[in-house]
N, C-alpha and C positions, 0 to 999 in steps of 0.2 A: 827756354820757355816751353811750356807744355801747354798745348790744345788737344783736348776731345775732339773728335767730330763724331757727331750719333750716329751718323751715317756709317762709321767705321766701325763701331761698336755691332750694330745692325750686321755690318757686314761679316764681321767673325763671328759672331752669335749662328749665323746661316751658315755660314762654311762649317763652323763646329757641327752641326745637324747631320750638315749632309753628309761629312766626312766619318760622322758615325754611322751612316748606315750604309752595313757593308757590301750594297747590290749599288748601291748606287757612284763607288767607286773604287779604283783596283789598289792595291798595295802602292806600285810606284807611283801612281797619279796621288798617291795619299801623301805617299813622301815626297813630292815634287812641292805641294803645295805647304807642306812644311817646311820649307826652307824660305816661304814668301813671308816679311813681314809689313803689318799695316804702319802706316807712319806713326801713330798712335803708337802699339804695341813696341817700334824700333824708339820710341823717345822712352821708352819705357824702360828697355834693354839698355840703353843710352846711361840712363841715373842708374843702373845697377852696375854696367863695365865702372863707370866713374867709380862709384863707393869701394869697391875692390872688398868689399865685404858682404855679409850675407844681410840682407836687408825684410823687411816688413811692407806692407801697403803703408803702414803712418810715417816709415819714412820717405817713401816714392812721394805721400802730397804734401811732404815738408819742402820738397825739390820744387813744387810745383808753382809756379806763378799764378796771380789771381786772371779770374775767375778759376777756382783748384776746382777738379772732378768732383764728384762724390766717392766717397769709399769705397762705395761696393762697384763703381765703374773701375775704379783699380783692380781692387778684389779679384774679380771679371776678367780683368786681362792677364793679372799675374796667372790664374785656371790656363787659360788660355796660353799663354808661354810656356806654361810646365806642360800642358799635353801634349803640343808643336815638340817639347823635348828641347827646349830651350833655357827652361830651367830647371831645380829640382830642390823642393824644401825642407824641412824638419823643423819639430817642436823643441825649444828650450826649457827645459825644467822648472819650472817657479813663473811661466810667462803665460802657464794658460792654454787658451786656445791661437796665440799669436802662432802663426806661419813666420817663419824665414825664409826665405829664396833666397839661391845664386846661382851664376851663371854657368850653366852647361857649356855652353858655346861661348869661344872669348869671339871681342870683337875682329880680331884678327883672321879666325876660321871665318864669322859671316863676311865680313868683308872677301875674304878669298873665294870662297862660294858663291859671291852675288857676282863679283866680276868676272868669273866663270861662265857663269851666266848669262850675263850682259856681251861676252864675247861669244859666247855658242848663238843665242838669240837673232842680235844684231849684227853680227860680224864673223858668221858663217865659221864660227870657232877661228880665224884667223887674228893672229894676234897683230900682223902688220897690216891689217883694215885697220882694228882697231888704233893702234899706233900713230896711220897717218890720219885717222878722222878726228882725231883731240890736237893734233899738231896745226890742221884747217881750222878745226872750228876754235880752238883756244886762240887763234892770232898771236900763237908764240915767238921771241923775238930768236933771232939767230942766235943768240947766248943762252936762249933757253933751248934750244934745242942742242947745241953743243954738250950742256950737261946732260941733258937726258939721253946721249949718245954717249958723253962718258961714264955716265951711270950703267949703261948696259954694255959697256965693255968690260966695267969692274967685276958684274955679275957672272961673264962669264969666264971669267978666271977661276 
């Protein structure tokens, strides 16, 4: 299920602004911010890993559940994914003015890059903070925890 929220739109709409004007912020802070995406933008990226092909805006509101965005709110956000460098499109021959996109970034690098992330941010880049704060706060049982101990003895073989 896909939600908008205007809010979100609003909110990349201003980061796009600001992030083009080049006094107002430095290279790395430009690329730090392109790795963040809006929930919006990530359900977006979401219908595109799925398709595994290259896709259009009419097909992203055919994924969409009702109440579907408007067009050009898609439209919008696919700009907005191809500048972040997240995606990258091309015209098909005989299709006009349709755009196709695909995915720059599989989900597997974002996901590696956010949990990177999420451990440098919240967890002092330590991966055993990390570690035992999902093992508290998940209330995992002793058999879950034995496999995620033999899991990470597999890995370091």
């Amino acid at each position: 299920m896909i939600l908008f929220d205007i809010e979100d739109l609003r909110f990349s709409r201003k980061r796009h602004y600001f992030a083009s004007r080049k006094h107002q912020k430095t290279a790395k802070q430009m690329k730090r911010n392109e790795q963040i995406l809006t929930k919006a933008e990530f359900q977006i990226m979401n219908i595109i890993w799925n398709r595994e092909q290259s896709v259009c805006a009419w097909d992203i509101l055919e994924e969409c559940e009702e109440p579907k965005p408007a067009y050009t709110t898609v439209a919008t956000f696919l700009k907005i994914l191809t500048e972040k460098g997240y995606l990258a499109y091309h015209k098909e021959k005989g299709q006009g003015k349709t755009h196709r996109f695909k995915a720059v970034v599989t989900r597997a690098e974002y996901t590696r890059r956010t949990m990177q992330d999420v451990k440098k941010n919240f967890f002092g880049g330590s991966l055993r903070s990390m570690f035992s704060y999902f093992v508290r706060e998940e209330n995992l049982s002793e058999e879950d925890i034995m496999e995620l101990l033999n899991m990470a003895k597999e890995g370091e073989v």
